[in-house]
C-alpha positions in Angstrom: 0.0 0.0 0.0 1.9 3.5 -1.1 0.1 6.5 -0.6 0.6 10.0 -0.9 0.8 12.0 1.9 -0.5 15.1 0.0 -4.0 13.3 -1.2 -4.7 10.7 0.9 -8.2 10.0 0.4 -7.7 9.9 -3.3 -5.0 7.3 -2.7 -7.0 5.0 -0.1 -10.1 5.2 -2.6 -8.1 4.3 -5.7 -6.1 1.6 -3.0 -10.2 -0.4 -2.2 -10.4 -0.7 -5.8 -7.1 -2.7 -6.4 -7.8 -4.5 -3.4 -11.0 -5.1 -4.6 -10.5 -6.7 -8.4 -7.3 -8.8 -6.6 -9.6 -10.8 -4.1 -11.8 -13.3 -6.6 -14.2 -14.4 -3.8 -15.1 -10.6 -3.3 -16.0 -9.8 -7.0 -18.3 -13.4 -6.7 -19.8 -12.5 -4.2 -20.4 -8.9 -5.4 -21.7 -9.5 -8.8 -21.4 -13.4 -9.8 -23.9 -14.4 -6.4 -26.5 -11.9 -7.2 -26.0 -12.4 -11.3 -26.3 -16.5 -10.5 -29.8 -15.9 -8.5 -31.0 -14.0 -10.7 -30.5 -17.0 -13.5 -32.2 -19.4 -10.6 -35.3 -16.8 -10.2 -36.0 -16.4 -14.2 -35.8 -20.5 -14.3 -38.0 -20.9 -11.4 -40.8 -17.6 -12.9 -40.1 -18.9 -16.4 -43.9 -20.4 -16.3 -45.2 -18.3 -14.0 -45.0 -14.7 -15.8 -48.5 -13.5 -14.6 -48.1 -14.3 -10.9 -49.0 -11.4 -9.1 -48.1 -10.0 -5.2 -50.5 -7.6 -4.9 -54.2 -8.4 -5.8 -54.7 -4.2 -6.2 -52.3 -4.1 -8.8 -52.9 -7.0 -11.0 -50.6 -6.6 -13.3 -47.2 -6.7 -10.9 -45.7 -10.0 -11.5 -43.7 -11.7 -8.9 -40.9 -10.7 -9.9 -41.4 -7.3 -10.7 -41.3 -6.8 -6.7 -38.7 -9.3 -6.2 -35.9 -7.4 -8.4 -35.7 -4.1 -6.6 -35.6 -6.5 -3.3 -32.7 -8.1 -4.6 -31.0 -4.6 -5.6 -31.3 -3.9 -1.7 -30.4 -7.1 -0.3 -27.0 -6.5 -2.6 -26.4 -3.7 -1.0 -27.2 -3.8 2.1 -24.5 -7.3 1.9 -21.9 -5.5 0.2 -21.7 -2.4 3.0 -21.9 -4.7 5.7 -19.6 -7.7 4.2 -17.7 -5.9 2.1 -17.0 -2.2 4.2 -16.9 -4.1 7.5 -14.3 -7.2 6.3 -12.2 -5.0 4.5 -11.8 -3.1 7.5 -11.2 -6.4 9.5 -9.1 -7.9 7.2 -6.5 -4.4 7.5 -6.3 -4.4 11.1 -5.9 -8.5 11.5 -3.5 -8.0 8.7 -1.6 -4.9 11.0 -2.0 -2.3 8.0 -4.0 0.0 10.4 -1.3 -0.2 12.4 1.3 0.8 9.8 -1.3 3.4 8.7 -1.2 5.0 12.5 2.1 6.0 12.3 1.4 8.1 9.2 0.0 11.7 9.7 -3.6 9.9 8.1 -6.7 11.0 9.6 -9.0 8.4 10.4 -11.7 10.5 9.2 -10.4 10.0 5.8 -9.7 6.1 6.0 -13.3 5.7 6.7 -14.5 7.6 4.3 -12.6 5.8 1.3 -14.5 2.9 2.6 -17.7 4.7 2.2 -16.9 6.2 -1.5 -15.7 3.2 -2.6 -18.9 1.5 -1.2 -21.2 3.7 -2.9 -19.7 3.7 -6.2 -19.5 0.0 -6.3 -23.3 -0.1 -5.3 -23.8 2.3 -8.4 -22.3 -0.7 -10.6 -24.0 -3.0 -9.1 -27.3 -2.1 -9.4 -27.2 -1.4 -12.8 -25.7 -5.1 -13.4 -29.0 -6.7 -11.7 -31.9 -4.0 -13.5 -29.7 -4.7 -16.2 -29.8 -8.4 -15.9 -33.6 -8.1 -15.2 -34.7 -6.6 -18.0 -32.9 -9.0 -20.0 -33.9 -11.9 -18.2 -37.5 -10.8 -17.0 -38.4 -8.2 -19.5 -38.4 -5.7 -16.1 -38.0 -2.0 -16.7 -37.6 1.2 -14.5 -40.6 3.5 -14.7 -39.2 6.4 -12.9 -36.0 9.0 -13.2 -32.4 7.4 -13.6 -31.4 10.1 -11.5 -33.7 9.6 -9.0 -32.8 6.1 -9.1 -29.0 6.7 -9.0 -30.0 9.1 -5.5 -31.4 6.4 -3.6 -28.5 4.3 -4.3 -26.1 6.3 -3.6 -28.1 7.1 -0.5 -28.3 3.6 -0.2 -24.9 2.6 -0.1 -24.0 5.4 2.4 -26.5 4.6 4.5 -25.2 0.6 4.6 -21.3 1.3 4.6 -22.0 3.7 7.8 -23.3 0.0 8.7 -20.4 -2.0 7.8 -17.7 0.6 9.4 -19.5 0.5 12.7 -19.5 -3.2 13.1 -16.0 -3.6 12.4 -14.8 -0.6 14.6 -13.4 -2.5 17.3 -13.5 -6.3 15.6 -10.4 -7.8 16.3 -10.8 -10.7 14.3 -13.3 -11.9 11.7 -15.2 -14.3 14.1 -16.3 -11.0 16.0 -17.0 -9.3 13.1 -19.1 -12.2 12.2 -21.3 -12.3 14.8 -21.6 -7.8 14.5 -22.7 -8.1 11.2 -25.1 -10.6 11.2 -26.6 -9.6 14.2 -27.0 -5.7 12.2 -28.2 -7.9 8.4 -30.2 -10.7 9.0 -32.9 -9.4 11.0 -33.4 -7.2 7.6 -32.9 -9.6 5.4 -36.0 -11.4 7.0 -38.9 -8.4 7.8 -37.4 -5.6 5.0 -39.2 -6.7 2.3 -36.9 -8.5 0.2 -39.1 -11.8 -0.7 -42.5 -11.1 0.2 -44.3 -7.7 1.5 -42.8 -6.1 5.2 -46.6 -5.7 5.7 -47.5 -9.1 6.6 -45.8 -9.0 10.0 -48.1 -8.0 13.1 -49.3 -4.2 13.4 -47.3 -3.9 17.1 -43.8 -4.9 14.4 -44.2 -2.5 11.5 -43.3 0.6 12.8 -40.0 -0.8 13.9 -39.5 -2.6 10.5 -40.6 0.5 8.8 -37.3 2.9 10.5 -34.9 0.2 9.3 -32.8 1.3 6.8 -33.7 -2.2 4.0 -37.0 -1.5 4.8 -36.6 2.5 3.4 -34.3 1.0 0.2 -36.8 -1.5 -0.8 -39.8 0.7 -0.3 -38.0 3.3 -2.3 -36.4 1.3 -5.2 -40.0 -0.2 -6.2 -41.7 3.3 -6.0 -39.0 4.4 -8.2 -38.8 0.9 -10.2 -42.5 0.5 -10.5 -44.7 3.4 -10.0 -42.6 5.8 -11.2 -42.8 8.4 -8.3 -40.0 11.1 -7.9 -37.4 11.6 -5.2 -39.2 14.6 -3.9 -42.3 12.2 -2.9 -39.9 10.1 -1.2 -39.1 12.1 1.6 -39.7 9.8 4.7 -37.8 7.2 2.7 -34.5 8.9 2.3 -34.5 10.6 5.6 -33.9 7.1 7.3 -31.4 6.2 4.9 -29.9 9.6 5.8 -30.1 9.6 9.5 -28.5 5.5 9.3 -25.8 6.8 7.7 -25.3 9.4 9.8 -25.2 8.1 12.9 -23.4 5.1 12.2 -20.7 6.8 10.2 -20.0 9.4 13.7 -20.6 6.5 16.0 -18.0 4.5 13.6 -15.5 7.4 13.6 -16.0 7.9 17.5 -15.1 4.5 18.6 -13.0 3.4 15.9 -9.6 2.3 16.9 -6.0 1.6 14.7 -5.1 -2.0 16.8 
């Protein structure tokens, strides 16, 4: 790792990325797991095109509410797995500690880890709606731009995620057990396979201020109804306020060793 002292946060970014493309089981598990069950889901909805989710909208296939689910459930994986392990894997490897001794700010090592995060979820995402519409015949109703917002939104918002849990891992059997305890819970009431509204009344206000919950709800208003960033207000404060406070809480307790 060579950086220069004089633009450091140019340097770490452009550092995540070489990491990135040299580590083969990342990249799978960044775009050839989520590419591969996609191929499973159009074999499995291949006779089943007019299968509907929501009897008020009787045109909305299956799958037309299951792609925007996957987009989140990618991201929400890669901040979590891929922020919070990277960040594992320096300080098990002692880089953080080589990095200490440098005039760095942590402020800036953190944020690389977030930038890199979000631009990687920009790629992402338009690999799966890519590999939808080819696969499903699935389009996006709304604004690009809009769309490109929320996922860059997104990706802050689960990064922030990923940096908190691997503050003060020491190894990746901690970090492990942080980040599973922060995904799966979401992975299960956010909305990624079937509606967050089936759970019990006393449950949906909690699901609703999780931070999957505001992705998925806001990827399928943009993906399928078409409505604009302005009208999702309530949406993208949540995302904003998660990354928030996990990226200050992250940057409060994080330590070098």
């Amino acid at each position: 790792m060579k950086l220069r002292s004089d633009r450091p946060l140019v340097n770490l970014l452009a550092d995540r990325f070489r990491e990135f493309w040299r580590e083969p089981g990342v990249v799978f598990w960044t775009f050839g797991f989520p590419i591969m069950l996609a191929v499973v889901l159009s074999l499995a909805f291949r006779e089943k095109a007019t299968e509907t989710v929501d009897p008020s909208q009787p045109t909305t296939r299956y799958v037309d509410f299951l792609m925007p689910g996957l987009v989140g459930m990618t991201l929400l994986n890669g901040g979590a797995w891929g922020v919070g392990f990277g960040l594992i894997l320096m300080r098990t490897r002692k880089l953080l500690k080589r990095l200490a001794a440098t005039p760095m700010r942590r402020a800036d090592l953190l944020l690389a880890f977030v930038l890199f995060r979000v631009l990687l979820s920009l790629i992402e995402t338009g690999v799966l709606l890519g590999l939808g519409a080819l696969l499903f015949s699935t389009s996006v109703s709304g604004s690009l731009v809009d769309l490109t917002a929320i996922v860059a939104l997104s990706g802050l918002s689960f990064a922030g995620l990923g940096l908190l849990c691997a503050s003060r891992a020491q190894n990746p059997q901690t970090g492990n057990g942080w980040v599973n305890l922060a995904t799966l819970p979401m992975f299960l009431v956010s909305g990624v396979f079937f509606e967050s509204r089936n759970f019990p009344e006393w449950l949906k206000p909690w699901i609703e201020d999780l931070p999957l919950t505001a992705c998925n709800d806001a990827l399928r208003a943009i993906v399928q109804e078409g409505r604009t960033l302005a009208e999702l207000g309530p949406e993208c404060g949540i995302l904003a306020l998660w990354g928030a406070a996990t990226f200050a809480l992250a940057l409060r307790i994080f330590r070098w060793t």
